[in-house]
N, C-alpha and C positions, 0 to 999 in steps of 0.2 A: 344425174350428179351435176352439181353447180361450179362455174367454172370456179371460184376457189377453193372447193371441196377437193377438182381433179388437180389443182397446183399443190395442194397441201397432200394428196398422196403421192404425186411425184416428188416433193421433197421428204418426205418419208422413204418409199425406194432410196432415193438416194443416200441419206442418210443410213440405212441399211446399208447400202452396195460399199458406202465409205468406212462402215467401220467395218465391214468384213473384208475390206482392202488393207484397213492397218494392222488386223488382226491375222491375217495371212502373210504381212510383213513382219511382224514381229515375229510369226512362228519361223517365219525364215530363217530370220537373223539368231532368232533362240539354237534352231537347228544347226546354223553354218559355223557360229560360235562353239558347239556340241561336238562338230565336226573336227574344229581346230584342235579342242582342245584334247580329241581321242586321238589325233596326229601327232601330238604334241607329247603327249605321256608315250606313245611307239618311236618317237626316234630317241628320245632319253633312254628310252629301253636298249634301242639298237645302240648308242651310244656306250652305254656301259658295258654292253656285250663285245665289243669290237675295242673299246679302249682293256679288256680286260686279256683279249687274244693279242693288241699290240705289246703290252708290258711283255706277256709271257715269250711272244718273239723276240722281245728286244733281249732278251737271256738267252735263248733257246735258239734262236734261230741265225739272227742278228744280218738277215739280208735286205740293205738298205733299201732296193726295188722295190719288196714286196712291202717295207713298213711303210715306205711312203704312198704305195696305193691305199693301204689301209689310215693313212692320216687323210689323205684325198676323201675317199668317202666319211671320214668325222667330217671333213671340213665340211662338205657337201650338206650334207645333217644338218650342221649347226646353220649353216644359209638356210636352210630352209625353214628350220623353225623361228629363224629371228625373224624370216617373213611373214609368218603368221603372226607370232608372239614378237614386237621388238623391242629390245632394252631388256628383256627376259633375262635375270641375274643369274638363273642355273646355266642359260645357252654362253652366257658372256664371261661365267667361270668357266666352259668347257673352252669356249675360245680359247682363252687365256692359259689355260692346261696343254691344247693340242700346238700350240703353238713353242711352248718349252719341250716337248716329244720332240717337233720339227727339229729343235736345236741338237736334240741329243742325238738325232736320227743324221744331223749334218756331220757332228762331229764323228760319228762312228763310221759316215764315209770318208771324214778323212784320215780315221786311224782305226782301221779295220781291224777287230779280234773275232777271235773263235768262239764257237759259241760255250755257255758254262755247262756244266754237266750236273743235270739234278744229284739232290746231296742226301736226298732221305725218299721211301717208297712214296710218302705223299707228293715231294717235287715231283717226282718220274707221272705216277698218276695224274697232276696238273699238264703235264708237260705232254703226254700223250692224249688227254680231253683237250685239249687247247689247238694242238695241231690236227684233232680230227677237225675239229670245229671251223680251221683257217679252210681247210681244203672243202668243205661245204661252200664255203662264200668263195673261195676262188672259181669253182665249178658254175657261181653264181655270176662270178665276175666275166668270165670265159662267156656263158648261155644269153649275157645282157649284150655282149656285147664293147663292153668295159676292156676288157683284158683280151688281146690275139693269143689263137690257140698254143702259138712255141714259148710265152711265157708261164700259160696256165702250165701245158706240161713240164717246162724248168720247173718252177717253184714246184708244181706236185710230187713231182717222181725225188728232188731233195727232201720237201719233208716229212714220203714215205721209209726214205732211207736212214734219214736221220732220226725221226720215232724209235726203229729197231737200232741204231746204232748208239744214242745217245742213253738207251736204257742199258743197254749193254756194258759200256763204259760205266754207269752208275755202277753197277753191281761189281766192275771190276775194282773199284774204288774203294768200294765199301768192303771187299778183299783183302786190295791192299791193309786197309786202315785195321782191320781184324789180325791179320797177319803181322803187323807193326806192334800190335798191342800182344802179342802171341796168345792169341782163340785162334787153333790152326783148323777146329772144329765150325768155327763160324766163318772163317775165310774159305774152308772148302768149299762151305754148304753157296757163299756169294759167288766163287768161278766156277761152281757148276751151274749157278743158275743164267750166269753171266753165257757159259759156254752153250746150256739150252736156246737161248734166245737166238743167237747165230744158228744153229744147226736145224732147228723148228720150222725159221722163216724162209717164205718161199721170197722175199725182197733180197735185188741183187745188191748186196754190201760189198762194198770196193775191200778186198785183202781178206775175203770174209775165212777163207782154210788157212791162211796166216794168224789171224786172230782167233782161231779156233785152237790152233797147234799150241801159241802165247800160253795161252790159259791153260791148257792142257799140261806143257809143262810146269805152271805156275802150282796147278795142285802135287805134281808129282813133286815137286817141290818141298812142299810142306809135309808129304809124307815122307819123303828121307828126313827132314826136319827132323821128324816128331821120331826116326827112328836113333837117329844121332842123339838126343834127348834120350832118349832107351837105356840104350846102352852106355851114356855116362853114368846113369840114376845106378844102375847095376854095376 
């Protein structure tokens, strides 16, 4: 081979070795871009799944602790994806979203109420997927690391008690309101079911033979009711 024969296939090799150099850079970047952007649709995910258990706390639950951990990890989220993605208008509308929660979440420590009482069986069904759902992430939050064991179990063992007791109070409501309207046959049928739920559950409810008796009388109630009703009609 003549010595510019062996130059011109060393620049061949080379020419080879360099375009399979930017051809393995671009699949890189193709890839890590690929990467970003499958990171980037899982915290939107996790995002709407955690701003959707914060709403349902901020009704339900309304323990300023635990919604500001759960504003902590959005916040957290949203850093991360503007570091991938930055300027990103969905990440910088969730900013701007978990930032007005903060407010509401400030204000409600400084004028603490009770938590509301779902108003129809579909509330109650939200209100009980919603609080299974916290106490997965808190067991989550606990296992990382995130949260010390004596607040995991605060927070859990309240909104073990509160699932059985806030559905309870639903029904006893939905009682009342039967009972106001006089359906003394639909009101019974809400404080027995009201009174099953206490009796069933093996969770300790603070008063729980006191609010058994309540109810208990509340139907006995309605049957003198309806027998006073009797005996005017006669």
């Amino acid at each position: 081979m003549s010595f510019w024969g062996f130059i011109t296939l060393l620049l061949l090799i080379g020419i080879i070795i360099g375009a399979l150099y930017i051809a393995k850079k671009a699949t890189n970047k193709e890839l890590e871009l690929q990467r970003r952007r499958m990171r980037i649709r899982e915290i939107r995910r996790e995002l709407a799944d955690i701003d959707e258990l914060l709403q349902s706390l901020l009704l339900y639950d309304r323990d300023v602790n635990l919604l500001y951990k759960l504003v902590e990890r959005i916040e957290n989220n949203i850093a991360e994806g503007l570091g991938l993605i930055p300027n990103s208008p969905d990440l910088l509308d969730e900013k701007a979203a978990i930032e007005q929660t903060r407010a509401k979440i400030a204000a409600l420590e400084e004028n603490p109420q009770e938590p509301d009482i779902p108003a129809s069986d579909r509330q109650i069904f939200l209100m009980k997927r919603h609080f299974s759902q916290t106490l997965k992430l808190l067991r989550e939050f606990y296992q990382t690391g995130e949260m010390p064991e004596d607040s995991f179990r605060q927070h859990r063992n309240r909104l073990v008690i509160n699932t059985v007791l806030l559905e309870f109070k639903a029904f006893v409501r939905q009682g009342d309101d039967a009972r106001d309207h006089n359906d003394l046959a639909m009101a019974a049928n809400f404080y027995k079911c009201a009174k099953d739920i206490l009796l069933k559950t093996d969770v300790n409810v603070p008063d729980k033979n006191s609010e058994v008796k309540r109810v208990s009388n509340a139907i006995s109630g309605l049957y003198i009711s309806q027998s006073e009703d009797d005996e005017t009609a006669s």
